[in-house]
N, C-alpha and C positions, 0 to 999 in steps of 0.2 A: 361825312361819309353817308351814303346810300346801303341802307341795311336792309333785306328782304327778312319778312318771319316767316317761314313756312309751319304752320301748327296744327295737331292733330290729333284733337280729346273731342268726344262728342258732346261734354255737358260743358258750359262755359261756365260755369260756378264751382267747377272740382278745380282741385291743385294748380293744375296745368293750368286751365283757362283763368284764374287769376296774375298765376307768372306770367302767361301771355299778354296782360292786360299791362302790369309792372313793366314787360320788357318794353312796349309800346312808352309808356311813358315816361321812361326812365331816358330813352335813346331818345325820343323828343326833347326833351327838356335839357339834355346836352348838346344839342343842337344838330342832331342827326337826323337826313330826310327819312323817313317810315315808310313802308305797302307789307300790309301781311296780307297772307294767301290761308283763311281760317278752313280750312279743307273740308271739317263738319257744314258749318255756316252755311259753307258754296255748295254745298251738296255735290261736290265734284263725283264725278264717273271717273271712279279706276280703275275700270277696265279696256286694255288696249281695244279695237276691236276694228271694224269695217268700217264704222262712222268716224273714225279719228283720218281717213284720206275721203274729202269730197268729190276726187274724183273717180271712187269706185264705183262701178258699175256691177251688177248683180249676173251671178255666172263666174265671174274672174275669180283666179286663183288671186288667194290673200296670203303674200306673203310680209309678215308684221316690218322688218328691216327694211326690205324694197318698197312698197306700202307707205311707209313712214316716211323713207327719203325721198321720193317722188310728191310729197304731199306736202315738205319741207320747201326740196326744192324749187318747185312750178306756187306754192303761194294757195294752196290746197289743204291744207290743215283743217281742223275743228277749232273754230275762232276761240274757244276756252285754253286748247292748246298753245294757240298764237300768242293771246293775252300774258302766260305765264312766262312766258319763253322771251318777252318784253320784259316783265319783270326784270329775271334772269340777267338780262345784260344793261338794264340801268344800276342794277345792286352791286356795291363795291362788296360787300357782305353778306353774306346767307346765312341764317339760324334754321333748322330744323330742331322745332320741339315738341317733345310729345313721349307716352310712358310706354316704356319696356313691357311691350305684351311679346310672351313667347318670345324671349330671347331676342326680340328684331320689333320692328318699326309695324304701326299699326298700317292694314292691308291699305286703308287709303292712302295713305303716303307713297306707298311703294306704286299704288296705281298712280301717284303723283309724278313720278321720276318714270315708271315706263314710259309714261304718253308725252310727256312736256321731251325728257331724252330723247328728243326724234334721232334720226339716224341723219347724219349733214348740221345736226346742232349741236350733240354731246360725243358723237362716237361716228364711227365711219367716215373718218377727217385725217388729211395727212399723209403723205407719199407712204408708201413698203419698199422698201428697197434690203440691199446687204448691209447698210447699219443707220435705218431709220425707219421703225416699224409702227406709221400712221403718228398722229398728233392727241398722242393720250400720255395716262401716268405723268405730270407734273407737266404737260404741254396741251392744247387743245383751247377751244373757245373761252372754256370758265379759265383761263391763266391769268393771271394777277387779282384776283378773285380772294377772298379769304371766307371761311365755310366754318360753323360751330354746332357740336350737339350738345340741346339741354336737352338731358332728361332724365326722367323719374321714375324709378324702381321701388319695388316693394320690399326688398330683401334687405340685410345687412352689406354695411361696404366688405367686410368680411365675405361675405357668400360670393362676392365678386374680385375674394385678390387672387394672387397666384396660384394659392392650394387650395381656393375656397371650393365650395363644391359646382358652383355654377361653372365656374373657370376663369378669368382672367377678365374684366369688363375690356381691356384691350385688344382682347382675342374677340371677344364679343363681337365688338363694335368694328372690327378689320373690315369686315364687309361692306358694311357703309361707306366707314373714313378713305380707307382706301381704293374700294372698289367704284362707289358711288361717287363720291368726291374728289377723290385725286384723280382718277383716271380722267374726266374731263376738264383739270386741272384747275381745280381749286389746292390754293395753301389752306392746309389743314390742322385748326387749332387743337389741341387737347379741348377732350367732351368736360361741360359740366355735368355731373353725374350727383340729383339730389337720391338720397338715399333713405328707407323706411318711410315713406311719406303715412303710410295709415299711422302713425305715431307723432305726426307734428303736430303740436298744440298750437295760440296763439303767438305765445313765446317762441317757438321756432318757428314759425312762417318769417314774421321778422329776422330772424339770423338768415332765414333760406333766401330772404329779399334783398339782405344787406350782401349778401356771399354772392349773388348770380350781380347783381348792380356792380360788384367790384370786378367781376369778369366783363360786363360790359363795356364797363369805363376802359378797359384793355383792348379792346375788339380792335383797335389799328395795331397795337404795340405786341401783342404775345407771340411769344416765337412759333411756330408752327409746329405738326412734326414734321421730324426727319425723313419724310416716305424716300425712298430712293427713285430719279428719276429714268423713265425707261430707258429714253435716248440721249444719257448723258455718258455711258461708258461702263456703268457698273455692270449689264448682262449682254450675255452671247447674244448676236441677232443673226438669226431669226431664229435661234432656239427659244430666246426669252430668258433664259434662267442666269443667274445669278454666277460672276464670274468665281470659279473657283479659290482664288486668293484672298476674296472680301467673306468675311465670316466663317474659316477654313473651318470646315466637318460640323458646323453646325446646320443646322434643318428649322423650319417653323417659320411661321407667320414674322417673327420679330428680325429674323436676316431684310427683310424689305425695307426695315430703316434705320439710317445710320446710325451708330454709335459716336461718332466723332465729326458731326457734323459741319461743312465748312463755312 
């Protein structure tokens, strides 16, 4: 398997940048081809902007979508763009890892998925019609694709279950897994989620190497989740929403995946 790391800690000797080092060698050593994408390292620009289409000209309205997919389409990109977006479709696998700052993913990363997401790569793909609305939510380029978040929080698993006070790491994490990931159709593993990291001593770094190494050895085998797919039948098109009969009178983020999955 072809596994991409995408990772994103600024010090390479904290938590992170050692798991990253472990995941690296761990997937090597079972025989899996390796490219991380170390986003500090690269000193990557995450900011969408006018340099990410080379063939803008100075004066033109910049519009980020149009912009992007012209600059996709015509072979015009910012070659750091290009380069990733190669990754991308040699990788049978994508880890994004990296710690829970403010509820979400550290700003570089996010600048990682605007720019590399061009528009004709991740999104803006796919007929509209009366019941096929574009090539997203479990259909689009990243399909057959499998996608995994490690990552590391400071809090109690507690603070992150269903009554905890953060909220739900589920709910959390929806925006990514499903918005980020599924929608340009990656299958979507359950996140490894290490937890109190300011508290692991020697003794548990090893348990936390030995626990993320047994998720790894899974990375072809683990069931996904259940996201529902857009254009498979379960929502009204082109309302979008969720047919009345499948999760009757309930509301929330967890109607978007199946219970009884086939």
């Amino acid at each position: 398997m072809n596994v991409l790391l995408v990772h994103a800690h600024p010090e390479p000797h904290s938590l992170n940048g050692s798991l990253a080092h472990f995941t690296v060698q761990h997937l090597q050593h079972s025989g899996h081809g390796v490219q991380v994408s170390d986003l500090y390292a690269m000193q990557w620009k995450a900011t969408l902007d006018t340099g990410d289409d080379l063939a803008f000209r100075a004066g033109e309205h910049f519009d980020p979508s149009a912009n992007s997919k012209r600059a996709y389409d015509t072979g015009m990109q910012s070659a750091d763009i290009t380069h990733e977006q190669e990754k991308l479709r040699w990788a049978d696998a994508v880890i994004l890892q990296f710690p829970l700052w403010w509820f979400s993913m550290p700003a570089i990363l996010k600048g990682w998925i605007d720019r590399v997401y061009a528009c004709g790569f991740a999104y803006g793909v796919g007929e509209h019609s009366d019941t096929h609305w574009g090539d997203r939510y479990g259909e689009g380029l990243l399909s057959g694709k499998r996608a995994m978040l490690v990552i590391t929080a400071g809090g109690w698993a507690s603070h992150y279950a269903p009554r905890g006070i953060n909220g739900a790491m589920d709910d959390i994490l929806f925006p990514i897994q499903h918005g980020i990931l599924f929608y340009p159709g990656f299958d979507v593993l359950p996140p490894h989620v290490i937890y109190r990291t300011g508290k692991i001593d020697d003794a548990g770094f090893e348990q936390v190497r030995k626990e993320l190494g047994q998720r790894l050895d899974t990375l072809g085998t683990t069931t996904p989740i259940a996201f529902r797919k857009q254009n498979a039948g379960d929502y009204n098109i082109p309302e979008l929403t969720l047919r009345t009969d499948l999760a009757p009178g309930e509301t929330g983020l967890g109607i978007h995946v199946r219970q009884d999955p086939a």
